[in-house]
C-alpha positions as CSV (number, residue, x, y, z in Angstrom):
1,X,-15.7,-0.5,-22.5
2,X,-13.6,-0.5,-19.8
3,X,-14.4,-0.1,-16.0
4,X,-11.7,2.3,-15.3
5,X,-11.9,4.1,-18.8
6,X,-11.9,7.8,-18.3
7,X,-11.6,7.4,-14.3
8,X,-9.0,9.4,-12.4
9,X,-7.0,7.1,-10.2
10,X,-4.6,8.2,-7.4
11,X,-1.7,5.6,-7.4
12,X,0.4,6.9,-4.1
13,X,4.7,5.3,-4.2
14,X,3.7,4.8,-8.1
15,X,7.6,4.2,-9.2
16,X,8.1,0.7,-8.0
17,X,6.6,-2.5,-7.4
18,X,3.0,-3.2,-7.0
19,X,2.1,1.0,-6.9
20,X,4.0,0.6,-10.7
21,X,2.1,-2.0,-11.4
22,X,-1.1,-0.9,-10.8
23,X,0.0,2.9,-12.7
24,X,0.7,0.5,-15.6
25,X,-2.5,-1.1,-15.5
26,X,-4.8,1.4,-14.9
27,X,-3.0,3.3,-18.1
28,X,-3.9,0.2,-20.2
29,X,-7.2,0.2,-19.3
30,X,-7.9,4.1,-20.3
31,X,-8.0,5.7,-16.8
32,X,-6.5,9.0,-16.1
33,X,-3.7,8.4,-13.4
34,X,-2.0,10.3,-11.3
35,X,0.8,9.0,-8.9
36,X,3.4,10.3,-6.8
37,X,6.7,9.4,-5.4
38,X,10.2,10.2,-3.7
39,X,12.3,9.5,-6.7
40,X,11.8,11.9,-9.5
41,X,13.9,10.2,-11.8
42,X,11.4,7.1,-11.5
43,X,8.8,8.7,-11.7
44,X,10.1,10.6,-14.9
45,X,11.1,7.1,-16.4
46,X,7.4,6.3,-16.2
47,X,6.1,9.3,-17.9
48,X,9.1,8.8,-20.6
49,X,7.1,5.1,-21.5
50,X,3.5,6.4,-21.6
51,X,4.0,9.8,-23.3
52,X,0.8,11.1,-24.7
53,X,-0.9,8.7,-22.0
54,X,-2.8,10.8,-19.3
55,X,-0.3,10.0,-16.8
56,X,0.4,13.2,-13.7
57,X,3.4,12.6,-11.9
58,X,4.7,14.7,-8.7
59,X,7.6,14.3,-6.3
60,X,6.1,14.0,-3.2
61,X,7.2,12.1,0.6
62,X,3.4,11.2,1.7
63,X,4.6,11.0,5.2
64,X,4.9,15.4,5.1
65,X,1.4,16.7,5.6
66,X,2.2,19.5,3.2
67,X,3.0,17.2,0.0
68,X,0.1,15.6,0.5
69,X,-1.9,18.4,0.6
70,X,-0.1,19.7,-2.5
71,X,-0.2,17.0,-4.6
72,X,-4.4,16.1,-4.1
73,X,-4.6,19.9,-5.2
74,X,-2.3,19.3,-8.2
75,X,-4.1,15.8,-9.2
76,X,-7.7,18.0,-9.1
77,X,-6.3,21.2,-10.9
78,X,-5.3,19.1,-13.6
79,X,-8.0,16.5,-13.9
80,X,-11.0,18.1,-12.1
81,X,-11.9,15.3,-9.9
82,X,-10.6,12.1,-8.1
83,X,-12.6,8.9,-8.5
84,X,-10.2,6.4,-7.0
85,X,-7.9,6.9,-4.3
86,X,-5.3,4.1,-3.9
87,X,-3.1,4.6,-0.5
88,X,0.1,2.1,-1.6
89,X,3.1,4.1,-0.7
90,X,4.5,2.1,2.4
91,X,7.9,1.3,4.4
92,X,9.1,-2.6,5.6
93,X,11.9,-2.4,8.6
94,X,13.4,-5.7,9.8
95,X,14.9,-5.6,13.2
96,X,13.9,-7.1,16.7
97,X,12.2,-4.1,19.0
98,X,15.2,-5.0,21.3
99,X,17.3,-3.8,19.1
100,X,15.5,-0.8,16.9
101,X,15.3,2.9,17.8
102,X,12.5,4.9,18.0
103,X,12.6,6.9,15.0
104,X,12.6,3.9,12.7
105,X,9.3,2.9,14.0
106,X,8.0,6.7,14.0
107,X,9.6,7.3,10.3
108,X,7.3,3.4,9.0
109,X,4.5,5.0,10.9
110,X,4.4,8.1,9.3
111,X,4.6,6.7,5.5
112,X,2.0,3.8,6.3
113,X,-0.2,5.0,8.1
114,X,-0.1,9.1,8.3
115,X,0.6,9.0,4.4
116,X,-2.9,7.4,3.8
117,X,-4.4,10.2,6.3
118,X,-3.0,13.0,4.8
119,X,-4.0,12.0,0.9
120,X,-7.1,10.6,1.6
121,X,-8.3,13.7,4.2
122,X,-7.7,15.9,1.5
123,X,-9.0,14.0,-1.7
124,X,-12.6,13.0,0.7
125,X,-14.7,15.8,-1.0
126,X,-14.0,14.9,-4.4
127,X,-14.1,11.2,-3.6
128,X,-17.3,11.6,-1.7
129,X,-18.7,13.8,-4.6
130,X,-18.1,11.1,-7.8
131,X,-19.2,8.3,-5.2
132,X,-15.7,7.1,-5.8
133,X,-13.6,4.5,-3.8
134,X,-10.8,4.7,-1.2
135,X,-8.0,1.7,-1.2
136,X,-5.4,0.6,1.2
137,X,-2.9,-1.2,0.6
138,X,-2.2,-3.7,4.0
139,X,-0.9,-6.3,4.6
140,X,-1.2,-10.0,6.6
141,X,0.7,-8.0,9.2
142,X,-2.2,-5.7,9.5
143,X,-4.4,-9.2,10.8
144,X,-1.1,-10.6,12.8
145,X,1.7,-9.1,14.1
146,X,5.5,-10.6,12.5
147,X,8.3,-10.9,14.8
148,X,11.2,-8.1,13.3
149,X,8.5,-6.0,12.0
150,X,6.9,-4.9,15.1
151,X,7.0,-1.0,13.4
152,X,5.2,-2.2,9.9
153,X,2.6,-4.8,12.2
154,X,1.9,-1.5,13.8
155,X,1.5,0.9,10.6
156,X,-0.7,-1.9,9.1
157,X,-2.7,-2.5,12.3
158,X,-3.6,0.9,12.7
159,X,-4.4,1.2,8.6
160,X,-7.0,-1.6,8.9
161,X,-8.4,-0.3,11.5
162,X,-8.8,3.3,10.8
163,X,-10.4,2.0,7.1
164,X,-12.9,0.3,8.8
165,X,-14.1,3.7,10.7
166,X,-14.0,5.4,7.8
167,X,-15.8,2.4,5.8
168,X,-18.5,2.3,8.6
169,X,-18.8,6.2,8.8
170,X,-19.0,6.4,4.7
171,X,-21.4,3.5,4.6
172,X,-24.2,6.1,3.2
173,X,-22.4,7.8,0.7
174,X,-21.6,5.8,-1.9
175,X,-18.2,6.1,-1.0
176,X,-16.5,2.2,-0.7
177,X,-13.8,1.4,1.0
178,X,-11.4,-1.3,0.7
179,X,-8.1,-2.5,2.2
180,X,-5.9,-4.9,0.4
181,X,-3.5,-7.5,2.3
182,X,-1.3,-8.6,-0.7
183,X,0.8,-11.5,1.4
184,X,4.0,-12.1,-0.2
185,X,4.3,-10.2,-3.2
186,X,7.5,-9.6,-5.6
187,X,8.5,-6.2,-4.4
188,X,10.8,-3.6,-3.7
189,X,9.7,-3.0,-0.2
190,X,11.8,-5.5,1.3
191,X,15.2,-4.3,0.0
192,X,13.7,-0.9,0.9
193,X,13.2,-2.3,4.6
194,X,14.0,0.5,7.2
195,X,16.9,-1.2,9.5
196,X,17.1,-1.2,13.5
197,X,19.1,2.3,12.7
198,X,16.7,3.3,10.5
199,X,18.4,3.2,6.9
200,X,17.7,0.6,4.2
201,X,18.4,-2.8,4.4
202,X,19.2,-2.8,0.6
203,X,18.9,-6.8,0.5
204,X,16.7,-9.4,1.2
205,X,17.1,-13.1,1.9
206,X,13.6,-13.6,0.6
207,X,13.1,-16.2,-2.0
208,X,10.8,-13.3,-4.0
209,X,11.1,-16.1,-7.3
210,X,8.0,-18.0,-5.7
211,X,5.9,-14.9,-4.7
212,X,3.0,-13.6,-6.4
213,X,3.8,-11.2,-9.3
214,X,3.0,-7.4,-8.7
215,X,1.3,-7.2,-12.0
216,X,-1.0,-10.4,-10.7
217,X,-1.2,-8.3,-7.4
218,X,-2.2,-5.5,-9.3
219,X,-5.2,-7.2,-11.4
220,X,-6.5,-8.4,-7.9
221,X,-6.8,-4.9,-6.4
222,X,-8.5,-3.8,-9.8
223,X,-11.0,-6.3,-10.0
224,X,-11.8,-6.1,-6.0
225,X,-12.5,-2.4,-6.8
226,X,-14.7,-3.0,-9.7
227,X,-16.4,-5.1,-7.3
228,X,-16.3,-2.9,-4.6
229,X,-15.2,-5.3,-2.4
230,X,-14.6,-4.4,1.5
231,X,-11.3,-6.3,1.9
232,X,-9.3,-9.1,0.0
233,X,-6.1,-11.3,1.6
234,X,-4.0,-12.5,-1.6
235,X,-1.6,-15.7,-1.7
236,X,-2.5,-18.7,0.2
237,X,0.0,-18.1,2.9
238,X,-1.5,-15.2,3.4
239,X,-4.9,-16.4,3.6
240,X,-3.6,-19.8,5.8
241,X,-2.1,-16.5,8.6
242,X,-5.1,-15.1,8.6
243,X,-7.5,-17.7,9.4
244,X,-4.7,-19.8,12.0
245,X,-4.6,-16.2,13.4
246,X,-8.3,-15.7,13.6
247,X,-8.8,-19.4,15.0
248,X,-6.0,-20.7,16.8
249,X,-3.5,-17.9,17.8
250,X,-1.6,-19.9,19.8
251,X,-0.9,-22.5,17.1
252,X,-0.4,-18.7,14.9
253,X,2.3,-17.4,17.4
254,X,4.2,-21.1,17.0
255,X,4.1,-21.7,13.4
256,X,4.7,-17.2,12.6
257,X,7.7,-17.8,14.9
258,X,9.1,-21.3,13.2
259,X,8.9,-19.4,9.3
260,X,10.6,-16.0,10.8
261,X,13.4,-17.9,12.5
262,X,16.2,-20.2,10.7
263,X,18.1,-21.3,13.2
264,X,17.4,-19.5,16.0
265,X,17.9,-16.6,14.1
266,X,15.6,-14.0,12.6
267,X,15.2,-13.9,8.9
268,X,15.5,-10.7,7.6
């Protein structure tokens, strides 16, 4: 029998990439899932595919207190209880801080990290009750700040961190918490990027052919939290950032700098 089977899972920003791919394989594996997003017509697509599957969707913009708050109550009026909580809805921007106003960086900030606050503040007591587990999903710019994203570095930066107080203060409970840094992943968040003006990019000049898969993404996060593992980095680059980062920054800073910049300019 499955891990998951039976298990309500929270899947925030489920109508695209890897918060899709993770609705889709929770689903297969028996769960009850319940995910949320801007788009109702995504989300409704989703439903269309698994009808008669114990799928709860709800419109929701996780970086507005209230539809947090009113979609946890939703998710535990209809299933009774919460046993995973997976914190993936999130916002890119490209743009130099030169350049970017202030409400691009406050709009990433809310979604990344304030998103994660709200949902997982008000899901806790269930959480804490089935001994559950709490999931964000990071990023290598959590561990090392990227040149163009100086708003998403941020978000991410202050997601780890907050986890690990929350890890550290839950360490009792039976409550685990884990943050997930999926590296370069095929999703939509980069044509989503937020712009120095604050509005979507709607392109990327990312090669996404070579990046990991969301559904592999997907299968990593599962297994970690069938593990309950404290933290995972995915993709090799990933891992490489991290440990040059860790080791020798100021090798980090040189070689972060070269792979952002293509002739003097930034890569976006």
């Amino acid at each position: 029998m499955s891990f998951f089977k039976n298990k309500v899972v929270v899947v925030t920003g489920g109508s695209d990439g890897i918060g899709k791919a993770l609705v889709d394989a929770f689903l297969m594996q028996g769960a009850k899932v319940a995910t949320c997003g801007r788009n109702y017509d995504k989300l409704y697509q989703i439903q269309s595919t698994y009808a008669g599957k114990p799928l709860l969707i709800h419109t929701a913009d996780v970086s507005k207190q209230q539809d947090c708050e009113n979609f946890i109550n939703v998710v535990l009026k209809s299933f009774g209880q919460i046993d995973i909580l997976i914190n993936n809805a999130g916002i890119s921007m490209r743009a130099l801080f030169q350049d970017v106003e202030l409400d691009a960086l406050r709009k990433v900030m809310d979604v990344n990290f304030w998103g994660g606050v709200y949902c997982t503040k008000y899901a806790l007591p269930s959480i804490i009750s089935s001994k559950g587990s709490i999931v964000g999903i990071s990023s290598v710019a959590g561990f090392r700040g990227l040149p163009g994203r100086s708003g998403y570095s941020a978000s991410k930066f202050a997601l780890n961190g907050w986890m690990e107080s929350l890890r550290t203060e839950l360490l009792e409970s039976g409550v685990n918490v884990l943050w997930v840094s999926p590296g370069f992943t095929e999703s939509n968040i980069r044509n989503a990027a937020l712009d120095s003006k604050g509005q979507a990019h709607g392109e990327t000049t990312m090669d996404e052919k070579s990046m990991m898969t969301s559904t592999e993404c997907a299968l990593h996060i599962m297994n970690a939290i069938e593990k309950r593992k404290r933290t995972i980095v995915l993709t090799f680059t990933g891992k490489e950032t991290v440990f040059l980062n860790k080791f020798f920054p100021a090798l980090a800073d040189k070689l972060v700098r070269k792979f952002f910049y293509k002739k003097g300019e930034l890569v976006k």
